[in-house]
ZAPARO-199373 format. One record per atom (N, C-alpha, C): atom name; residue number from 0; x, y, z; residue in three letters. Coordinates in Angstrom, 1 decimal, padded with zeros to 4 digits. Example, Ala and Ser with C-alpha at 12.3 -4.5 7.8 and 13.67 -1.06 7.14 Angstrom:
<pts>
N, 0, 013.2, -005.7, 007.8, ALA
CA, 0, 012.3, -004.5, 007.8, ALA
C, 0, 013.2, -003.3, 007.8, ALA
N, 1, 012.8, -002.2, 007.1, SER
CA, 1, 013.7, -001.1, 007.1, SER
C, 1, 012.9, 000.0, 007.9, SER
</pts>
This chain:
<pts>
N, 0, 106.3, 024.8, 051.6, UNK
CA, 0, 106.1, 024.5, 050.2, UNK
C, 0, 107.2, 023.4, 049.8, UNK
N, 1, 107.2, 022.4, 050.4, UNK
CA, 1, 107.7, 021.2, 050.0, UNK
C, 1, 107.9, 020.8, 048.8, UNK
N, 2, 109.4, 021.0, 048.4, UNK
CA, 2, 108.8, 020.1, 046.1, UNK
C, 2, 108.3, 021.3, 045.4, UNK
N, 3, 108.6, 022.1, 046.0, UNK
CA, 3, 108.4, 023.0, 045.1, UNK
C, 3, 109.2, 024.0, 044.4, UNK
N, 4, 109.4, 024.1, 042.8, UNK
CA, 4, 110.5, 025.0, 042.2, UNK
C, 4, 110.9, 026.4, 043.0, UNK
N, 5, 111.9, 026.7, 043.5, UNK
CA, 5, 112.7, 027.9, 043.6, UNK
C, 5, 113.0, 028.6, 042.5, UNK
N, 6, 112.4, 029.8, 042.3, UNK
CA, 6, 112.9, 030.4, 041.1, UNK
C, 6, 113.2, 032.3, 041.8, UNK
N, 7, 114.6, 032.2, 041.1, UNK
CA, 7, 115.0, 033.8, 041.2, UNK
C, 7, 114.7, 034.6, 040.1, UNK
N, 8, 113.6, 036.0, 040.3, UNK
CA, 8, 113.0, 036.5, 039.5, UNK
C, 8, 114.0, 038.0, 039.3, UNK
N, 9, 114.3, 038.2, 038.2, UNK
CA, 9, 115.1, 039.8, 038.5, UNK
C, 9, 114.8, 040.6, 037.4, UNK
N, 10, 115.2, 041.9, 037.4, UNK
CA, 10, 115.4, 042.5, 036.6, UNK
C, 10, 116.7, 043.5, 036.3, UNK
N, 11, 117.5, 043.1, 035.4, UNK
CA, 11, 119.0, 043.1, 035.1, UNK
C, 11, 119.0, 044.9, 034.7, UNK
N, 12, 120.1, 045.1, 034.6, UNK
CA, 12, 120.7, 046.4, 034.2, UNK
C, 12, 119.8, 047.9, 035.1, UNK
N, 13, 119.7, 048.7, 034.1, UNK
CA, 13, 119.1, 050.2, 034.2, UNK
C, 13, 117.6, 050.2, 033.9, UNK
N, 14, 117.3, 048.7, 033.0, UNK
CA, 14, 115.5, 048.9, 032.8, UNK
C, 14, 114.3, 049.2, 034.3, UNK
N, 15, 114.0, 050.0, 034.1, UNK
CA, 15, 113.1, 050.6, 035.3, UNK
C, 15, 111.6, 050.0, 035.1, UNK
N, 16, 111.4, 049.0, 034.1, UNK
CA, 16, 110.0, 048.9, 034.0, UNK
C, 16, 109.7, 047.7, 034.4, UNK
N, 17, 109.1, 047.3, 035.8, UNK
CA, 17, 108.6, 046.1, 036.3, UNK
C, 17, 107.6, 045.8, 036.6, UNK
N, 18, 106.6, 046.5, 035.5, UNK
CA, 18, 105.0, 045.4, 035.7, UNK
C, 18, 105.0, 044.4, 035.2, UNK
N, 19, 105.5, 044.0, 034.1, UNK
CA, 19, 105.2, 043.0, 033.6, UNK
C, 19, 106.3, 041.5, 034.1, UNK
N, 20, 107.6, 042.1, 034.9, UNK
CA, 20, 108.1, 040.7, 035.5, UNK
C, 20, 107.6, 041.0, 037.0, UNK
N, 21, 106.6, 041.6, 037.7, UNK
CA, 21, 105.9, 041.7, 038.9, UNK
C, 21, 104.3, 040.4, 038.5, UNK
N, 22, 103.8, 040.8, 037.5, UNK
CA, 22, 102.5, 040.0, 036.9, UNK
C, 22, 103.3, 038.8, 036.7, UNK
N, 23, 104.4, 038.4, 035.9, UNK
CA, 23, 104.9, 036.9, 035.7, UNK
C, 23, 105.6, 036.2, 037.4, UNK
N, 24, 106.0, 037.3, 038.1, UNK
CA, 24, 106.3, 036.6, 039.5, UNK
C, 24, 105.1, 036.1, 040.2, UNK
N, 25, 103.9, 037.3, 040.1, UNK
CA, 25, 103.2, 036.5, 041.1, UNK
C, 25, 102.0, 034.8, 040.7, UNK
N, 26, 102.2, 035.2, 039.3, UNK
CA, 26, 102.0, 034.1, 038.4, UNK
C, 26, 102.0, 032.4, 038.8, UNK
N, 27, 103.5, 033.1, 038.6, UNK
CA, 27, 104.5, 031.7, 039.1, UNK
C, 27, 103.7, 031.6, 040.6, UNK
N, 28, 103.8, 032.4, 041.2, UNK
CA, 28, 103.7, 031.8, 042.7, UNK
C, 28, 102.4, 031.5, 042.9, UNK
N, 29, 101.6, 032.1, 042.2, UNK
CA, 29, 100.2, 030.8, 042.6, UNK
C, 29, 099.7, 030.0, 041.9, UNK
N, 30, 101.0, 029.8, 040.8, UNK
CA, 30, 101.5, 028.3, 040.1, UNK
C, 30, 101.6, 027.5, 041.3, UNK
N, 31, 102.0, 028.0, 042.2, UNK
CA, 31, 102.7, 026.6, 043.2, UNK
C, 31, 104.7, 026.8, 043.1, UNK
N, 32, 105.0, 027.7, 042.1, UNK
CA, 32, 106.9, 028.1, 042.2, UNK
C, 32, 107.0, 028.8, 043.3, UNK
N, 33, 107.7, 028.8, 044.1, UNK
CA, 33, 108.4, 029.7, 045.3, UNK
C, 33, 109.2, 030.8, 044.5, UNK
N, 34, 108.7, 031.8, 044.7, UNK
CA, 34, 109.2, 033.0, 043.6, UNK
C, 34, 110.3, 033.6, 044.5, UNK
N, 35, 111.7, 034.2, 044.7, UNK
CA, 35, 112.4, 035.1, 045.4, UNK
C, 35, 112.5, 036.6, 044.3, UNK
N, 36, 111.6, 037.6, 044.6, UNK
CA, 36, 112.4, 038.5, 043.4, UNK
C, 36, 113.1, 039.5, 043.9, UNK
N, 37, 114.0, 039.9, 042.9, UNK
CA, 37, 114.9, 041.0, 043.7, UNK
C, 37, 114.9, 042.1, 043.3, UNK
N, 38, 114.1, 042.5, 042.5, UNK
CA, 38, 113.5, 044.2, 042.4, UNK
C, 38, 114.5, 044.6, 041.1, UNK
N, 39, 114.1, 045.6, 040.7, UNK
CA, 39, 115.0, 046.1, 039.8, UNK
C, 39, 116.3, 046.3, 039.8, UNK
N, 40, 117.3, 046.8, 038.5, UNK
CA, 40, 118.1, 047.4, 038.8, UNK
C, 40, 119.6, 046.3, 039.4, UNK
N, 41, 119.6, 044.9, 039.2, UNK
CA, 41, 120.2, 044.1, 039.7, UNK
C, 41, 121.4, 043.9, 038.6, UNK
N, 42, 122.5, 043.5, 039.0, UNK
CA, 42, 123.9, 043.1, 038.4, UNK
C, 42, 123.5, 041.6, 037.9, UNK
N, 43, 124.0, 041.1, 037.1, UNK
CA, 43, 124.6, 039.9, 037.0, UNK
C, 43, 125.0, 039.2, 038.3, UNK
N, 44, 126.2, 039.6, 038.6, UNK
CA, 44, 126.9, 039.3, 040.1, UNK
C, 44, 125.9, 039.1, 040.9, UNK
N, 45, 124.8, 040.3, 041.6, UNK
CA, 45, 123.7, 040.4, 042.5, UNK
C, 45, 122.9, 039.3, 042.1, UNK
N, 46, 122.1, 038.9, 041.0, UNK
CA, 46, 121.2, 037.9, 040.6, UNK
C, 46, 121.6, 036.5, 040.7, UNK
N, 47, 122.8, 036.3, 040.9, UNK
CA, 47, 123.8, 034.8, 040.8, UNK
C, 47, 124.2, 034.6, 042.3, UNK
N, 48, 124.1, 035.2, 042.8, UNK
CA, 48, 124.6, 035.9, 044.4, UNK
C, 48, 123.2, 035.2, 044.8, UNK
N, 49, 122.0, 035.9, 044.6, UNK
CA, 49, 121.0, 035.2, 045.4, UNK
C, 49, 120.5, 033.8, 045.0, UNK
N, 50, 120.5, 033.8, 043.8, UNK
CA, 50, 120.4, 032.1, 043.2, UNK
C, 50, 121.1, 031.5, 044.4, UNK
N, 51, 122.4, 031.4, 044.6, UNK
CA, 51, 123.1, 030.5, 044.9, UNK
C, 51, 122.5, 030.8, 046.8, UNK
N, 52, 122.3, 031.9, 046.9, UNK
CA, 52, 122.1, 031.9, 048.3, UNK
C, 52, 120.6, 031.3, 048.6, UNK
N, 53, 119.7, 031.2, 047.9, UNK
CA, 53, 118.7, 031.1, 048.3, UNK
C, 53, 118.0, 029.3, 047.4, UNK
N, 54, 119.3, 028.9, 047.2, UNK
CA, 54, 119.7, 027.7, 047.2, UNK
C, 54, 118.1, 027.6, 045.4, UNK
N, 55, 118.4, 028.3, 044.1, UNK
CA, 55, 117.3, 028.1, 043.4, UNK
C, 55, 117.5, 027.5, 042.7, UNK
N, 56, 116.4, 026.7, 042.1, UNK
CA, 56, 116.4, 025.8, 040.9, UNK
C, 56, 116.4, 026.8, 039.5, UNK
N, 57, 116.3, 027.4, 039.5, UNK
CA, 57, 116.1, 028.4, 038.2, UNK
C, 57, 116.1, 030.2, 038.4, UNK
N, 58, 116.8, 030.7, 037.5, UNK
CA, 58, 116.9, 032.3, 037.4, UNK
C, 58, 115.7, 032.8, 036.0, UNK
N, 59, 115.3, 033.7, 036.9, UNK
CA, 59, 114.1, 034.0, 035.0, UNK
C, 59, 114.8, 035.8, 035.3, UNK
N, 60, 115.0, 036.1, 034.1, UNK
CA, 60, 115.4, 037.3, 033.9, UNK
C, 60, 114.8, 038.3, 032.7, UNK
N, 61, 114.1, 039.3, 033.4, UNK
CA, 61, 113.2, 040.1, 032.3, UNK
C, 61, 114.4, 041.4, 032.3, UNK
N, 62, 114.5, 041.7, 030.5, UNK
CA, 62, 115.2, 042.3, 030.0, UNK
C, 62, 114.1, 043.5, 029.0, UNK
N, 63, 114.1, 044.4, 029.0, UNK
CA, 63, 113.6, 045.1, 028.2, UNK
C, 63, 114.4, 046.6, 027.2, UNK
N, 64, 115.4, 046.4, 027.9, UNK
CA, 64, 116.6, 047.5, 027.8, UNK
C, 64, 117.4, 047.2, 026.5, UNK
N, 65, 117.6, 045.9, 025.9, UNK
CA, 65, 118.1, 045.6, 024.8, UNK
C, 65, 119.7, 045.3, 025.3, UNK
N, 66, 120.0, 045.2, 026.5, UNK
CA, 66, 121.0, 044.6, 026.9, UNK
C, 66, 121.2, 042.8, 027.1, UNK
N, 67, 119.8, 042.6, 026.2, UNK
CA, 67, 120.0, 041.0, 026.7, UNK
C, 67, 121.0, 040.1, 026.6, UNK
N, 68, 121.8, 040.4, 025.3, UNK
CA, 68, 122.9, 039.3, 025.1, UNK
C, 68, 123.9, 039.3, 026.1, UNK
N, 69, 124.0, 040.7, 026.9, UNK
CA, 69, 125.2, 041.1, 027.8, UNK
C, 69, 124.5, 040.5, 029.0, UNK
N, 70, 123.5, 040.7, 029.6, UNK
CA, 70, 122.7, 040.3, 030.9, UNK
C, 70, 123.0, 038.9, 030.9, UNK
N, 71, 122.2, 038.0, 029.6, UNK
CA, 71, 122.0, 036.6, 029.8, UNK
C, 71, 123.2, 035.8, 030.0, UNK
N, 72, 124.1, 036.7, 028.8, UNK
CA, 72, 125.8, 035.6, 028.9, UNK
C, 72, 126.6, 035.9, 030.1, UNK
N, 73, 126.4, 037.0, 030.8, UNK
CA, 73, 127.2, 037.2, 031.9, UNK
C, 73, 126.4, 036.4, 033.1, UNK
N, 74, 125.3, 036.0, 033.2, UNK
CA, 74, 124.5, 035.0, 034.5, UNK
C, 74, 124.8, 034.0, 034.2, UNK
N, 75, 124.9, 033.7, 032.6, UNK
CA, 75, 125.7, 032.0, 032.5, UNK
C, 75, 127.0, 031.9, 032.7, UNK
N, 76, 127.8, 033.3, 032.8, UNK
CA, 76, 129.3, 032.6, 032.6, UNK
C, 76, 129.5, 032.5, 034.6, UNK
N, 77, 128.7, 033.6, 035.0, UNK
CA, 77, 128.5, 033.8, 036.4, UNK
C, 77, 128.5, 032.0, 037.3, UNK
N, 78, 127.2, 031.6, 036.4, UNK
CA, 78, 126.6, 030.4, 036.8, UNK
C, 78, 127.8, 029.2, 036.9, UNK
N, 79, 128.5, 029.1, 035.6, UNK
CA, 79, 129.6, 028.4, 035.3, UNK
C, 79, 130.8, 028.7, 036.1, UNK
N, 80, 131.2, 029.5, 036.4, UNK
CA, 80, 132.0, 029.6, 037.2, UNK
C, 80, 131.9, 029.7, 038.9, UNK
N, 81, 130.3, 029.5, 038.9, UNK
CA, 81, 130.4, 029.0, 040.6, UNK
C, 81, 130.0, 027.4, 040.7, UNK
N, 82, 130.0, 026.6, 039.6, UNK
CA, 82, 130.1, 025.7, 039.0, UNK
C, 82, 128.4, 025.0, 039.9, UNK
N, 83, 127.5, 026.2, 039.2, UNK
CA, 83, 126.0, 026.2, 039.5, UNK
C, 83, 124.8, 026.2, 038.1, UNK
N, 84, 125.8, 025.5, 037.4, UNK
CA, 84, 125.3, 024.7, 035.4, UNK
C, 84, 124.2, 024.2, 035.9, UNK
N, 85, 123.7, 024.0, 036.8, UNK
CA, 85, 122.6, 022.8, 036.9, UNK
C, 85, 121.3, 024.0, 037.2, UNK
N, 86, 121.5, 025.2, 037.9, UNK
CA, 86, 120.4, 026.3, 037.7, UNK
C, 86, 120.2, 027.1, 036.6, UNK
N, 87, 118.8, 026.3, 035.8, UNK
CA, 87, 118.4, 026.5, 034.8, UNK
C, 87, 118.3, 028.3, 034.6, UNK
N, 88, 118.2, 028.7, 033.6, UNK
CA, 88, 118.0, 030.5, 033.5, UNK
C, 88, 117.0, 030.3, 032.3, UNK
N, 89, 116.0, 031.5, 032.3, UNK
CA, 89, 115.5, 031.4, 031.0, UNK
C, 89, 114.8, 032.9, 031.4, UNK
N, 90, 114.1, 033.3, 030.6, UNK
CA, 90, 113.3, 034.8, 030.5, UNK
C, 90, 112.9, 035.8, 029.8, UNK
N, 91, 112.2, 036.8, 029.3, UNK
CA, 91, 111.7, 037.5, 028.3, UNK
C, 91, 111.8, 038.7, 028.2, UNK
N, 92, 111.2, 039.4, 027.1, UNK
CA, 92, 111.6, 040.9, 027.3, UNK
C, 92, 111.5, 041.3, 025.5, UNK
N, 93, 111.9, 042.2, 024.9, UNK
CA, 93, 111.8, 042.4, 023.8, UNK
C, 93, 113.3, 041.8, 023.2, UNK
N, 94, 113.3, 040.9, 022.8, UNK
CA, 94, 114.4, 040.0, 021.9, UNK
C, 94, 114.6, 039.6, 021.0, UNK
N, 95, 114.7, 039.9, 019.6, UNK
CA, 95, 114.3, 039.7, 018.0, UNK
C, 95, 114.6, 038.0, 018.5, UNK
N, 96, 114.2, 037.6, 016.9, UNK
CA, 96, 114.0, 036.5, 017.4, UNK
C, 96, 115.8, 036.1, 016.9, UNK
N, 97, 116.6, 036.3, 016.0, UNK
CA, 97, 117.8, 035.9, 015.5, UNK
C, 97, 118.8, 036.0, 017.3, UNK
N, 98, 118.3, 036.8, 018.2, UNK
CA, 98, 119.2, 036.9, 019.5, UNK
C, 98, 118.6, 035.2, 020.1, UNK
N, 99, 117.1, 035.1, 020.0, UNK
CA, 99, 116.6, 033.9, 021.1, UNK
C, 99, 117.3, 032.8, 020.5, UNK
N, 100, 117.6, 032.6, 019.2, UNK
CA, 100, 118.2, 031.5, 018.7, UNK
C, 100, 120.2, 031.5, 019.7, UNK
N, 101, 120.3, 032.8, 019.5, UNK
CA, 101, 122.2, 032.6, 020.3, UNK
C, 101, 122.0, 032.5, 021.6, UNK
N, 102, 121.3, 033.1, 022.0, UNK
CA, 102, 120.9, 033.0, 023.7, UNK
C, 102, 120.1, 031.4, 024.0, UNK
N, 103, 119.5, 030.8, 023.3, UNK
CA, 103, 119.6, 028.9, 023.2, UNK
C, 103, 120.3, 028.6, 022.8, UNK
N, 104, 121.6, 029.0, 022.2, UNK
CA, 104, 122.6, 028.3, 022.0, UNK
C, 104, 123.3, 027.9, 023.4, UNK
N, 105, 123.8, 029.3, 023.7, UNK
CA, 105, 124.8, 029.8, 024.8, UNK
C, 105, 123.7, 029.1, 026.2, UNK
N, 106, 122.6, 028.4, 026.3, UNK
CA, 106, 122.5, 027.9, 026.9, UNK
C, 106, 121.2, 028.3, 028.2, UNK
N, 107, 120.4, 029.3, 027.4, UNK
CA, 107, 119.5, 029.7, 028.0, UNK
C, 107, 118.4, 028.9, 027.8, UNK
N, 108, 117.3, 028.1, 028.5, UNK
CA, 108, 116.9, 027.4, 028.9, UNK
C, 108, 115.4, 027.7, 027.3, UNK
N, 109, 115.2, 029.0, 027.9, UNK
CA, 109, 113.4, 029.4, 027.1, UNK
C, 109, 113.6, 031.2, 027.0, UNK
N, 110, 113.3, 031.5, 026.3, UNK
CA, 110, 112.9, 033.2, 026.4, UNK
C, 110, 111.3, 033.5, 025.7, UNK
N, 111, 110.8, 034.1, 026.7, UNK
CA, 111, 109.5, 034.6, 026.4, UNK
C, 111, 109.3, 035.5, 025.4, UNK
N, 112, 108.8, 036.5, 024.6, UNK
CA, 112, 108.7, 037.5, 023.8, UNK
C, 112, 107.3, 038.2, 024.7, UNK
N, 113, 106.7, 039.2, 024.2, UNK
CA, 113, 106.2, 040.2, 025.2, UNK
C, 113, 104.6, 039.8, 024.1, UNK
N, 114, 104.1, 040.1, 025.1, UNK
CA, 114, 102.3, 038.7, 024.9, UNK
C, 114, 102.0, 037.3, 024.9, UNK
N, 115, 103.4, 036.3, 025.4, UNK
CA, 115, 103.5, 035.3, 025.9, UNK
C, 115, 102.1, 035.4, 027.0, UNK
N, 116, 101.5, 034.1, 027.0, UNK
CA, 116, 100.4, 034.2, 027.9, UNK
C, 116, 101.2, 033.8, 029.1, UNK
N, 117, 100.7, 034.4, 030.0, UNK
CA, 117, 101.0, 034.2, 031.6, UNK
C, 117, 101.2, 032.8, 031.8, UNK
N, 118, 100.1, 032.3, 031.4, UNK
CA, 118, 099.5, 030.8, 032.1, UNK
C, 118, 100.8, 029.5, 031.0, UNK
N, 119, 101.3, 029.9, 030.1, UNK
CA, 119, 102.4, 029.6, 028.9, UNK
C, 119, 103.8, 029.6, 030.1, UNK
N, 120, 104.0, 030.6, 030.4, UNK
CA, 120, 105.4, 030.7, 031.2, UNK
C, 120, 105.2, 030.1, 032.4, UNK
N, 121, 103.9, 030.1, 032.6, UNK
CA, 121, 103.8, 029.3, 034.2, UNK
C, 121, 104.0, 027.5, 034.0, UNK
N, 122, 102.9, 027.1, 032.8, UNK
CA, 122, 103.3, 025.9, 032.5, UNK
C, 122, 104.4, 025.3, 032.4, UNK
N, 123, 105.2, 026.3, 031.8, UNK
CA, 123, 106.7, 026.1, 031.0, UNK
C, 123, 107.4, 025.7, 032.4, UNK
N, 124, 107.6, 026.7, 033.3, UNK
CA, 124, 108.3, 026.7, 034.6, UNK
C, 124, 108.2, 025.1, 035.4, UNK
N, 125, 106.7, 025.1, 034.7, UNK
CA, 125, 106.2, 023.8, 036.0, UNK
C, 125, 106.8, 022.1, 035.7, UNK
N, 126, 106.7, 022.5, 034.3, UNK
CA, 126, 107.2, 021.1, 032.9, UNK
C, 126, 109.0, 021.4, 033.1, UNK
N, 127, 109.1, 022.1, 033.5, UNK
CA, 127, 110.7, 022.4, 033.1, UNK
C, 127, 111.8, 022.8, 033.8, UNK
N, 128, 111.7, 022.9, 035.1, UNK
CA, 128, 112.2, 023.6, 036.2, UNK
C, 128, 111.7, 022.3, 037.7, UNK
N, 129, 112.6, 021.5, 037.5, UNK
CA, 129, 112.8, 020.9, 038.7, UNK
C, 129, 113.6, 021.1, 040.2, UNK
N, 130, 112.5, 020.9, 041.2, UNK
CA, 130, 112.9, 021.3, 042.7, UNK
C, 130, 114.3, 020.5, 042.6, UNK
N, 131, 115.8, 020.9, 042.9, UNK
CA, 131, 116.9, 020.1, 043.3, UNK
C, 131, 116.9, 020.0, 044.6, UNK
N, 132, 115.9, 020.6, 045.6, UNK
CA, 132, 115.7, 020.6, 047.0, UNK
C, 132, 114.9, 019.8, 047.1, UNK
N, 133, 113.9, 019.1, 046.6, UNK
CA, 133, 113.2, 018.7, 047.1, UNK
C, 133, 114.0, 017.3, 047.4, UNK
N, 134, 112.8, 016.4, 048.4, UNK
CA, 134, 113.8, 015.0, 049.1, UNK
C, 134, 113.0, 014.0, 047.9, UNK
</pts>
């Protein structure tokens, strides 16, 4: 899959419910994104860990726990401090909208809300999420 987006797909904290970032991973992937996901139940630390290991152009992170401001700011400060600013992060979950505005501040790329069409996040990914691997 030559030129094609790397994207790390996770699910942050204690939220145990992963159909709906399982339906947006496999989405992406027959988008044409090279999906890595890492299953539930992932740290901050853990999700920045494989970005960087698995060399990705972007983190998408589903939040449904209401932990999002703590999840998102700690993968950017994560990101910033392995001086890996250039891997885009963005992702959805239940997030009033007054948080999507501070989490675009702080530098989150996009956040979904929950009935975002599939084919919406896939587009978004494809318009917005460039291979840094590719030659």
């Amino acid at each position: 899959m030559a030129g094609a987006a790397r994207v790390v797909v996770a699910k942050p904290g204690l939220d145990g419910h992963d159909r709906g970032v399982k339906i947006v991973a496999r989405v992406l992937r027959d988008a044409g994104v090279e999906v890595i996901y890492t299953g539930l139940r992932q740290t901050p630390e853990m999700i920045v860990a494989a970005a960087l290991q698995e060399d990705a152009d972007a983190i998408g992170l589903s939040v449904l726990s209401g932990a999002h401001m703590t999840m998102f700011s700690r993968v950017l400060e994560l990101l910033r401090e392995n001086d890996a600013q250039d891997i885009r992060v963005f992702g959805g979950g239940i997030i009033p909208d007054e948080d999507i505005q501070e989490l675009e501040r702080l530098g989150v790329a996009k956040i979904f809300t929950p009935g975002a069409p599939t084919a919406e996040i896939a587009a978004w990914v494809k318009e917005n999420v460039r291979p840094a691997h590719a030659a």
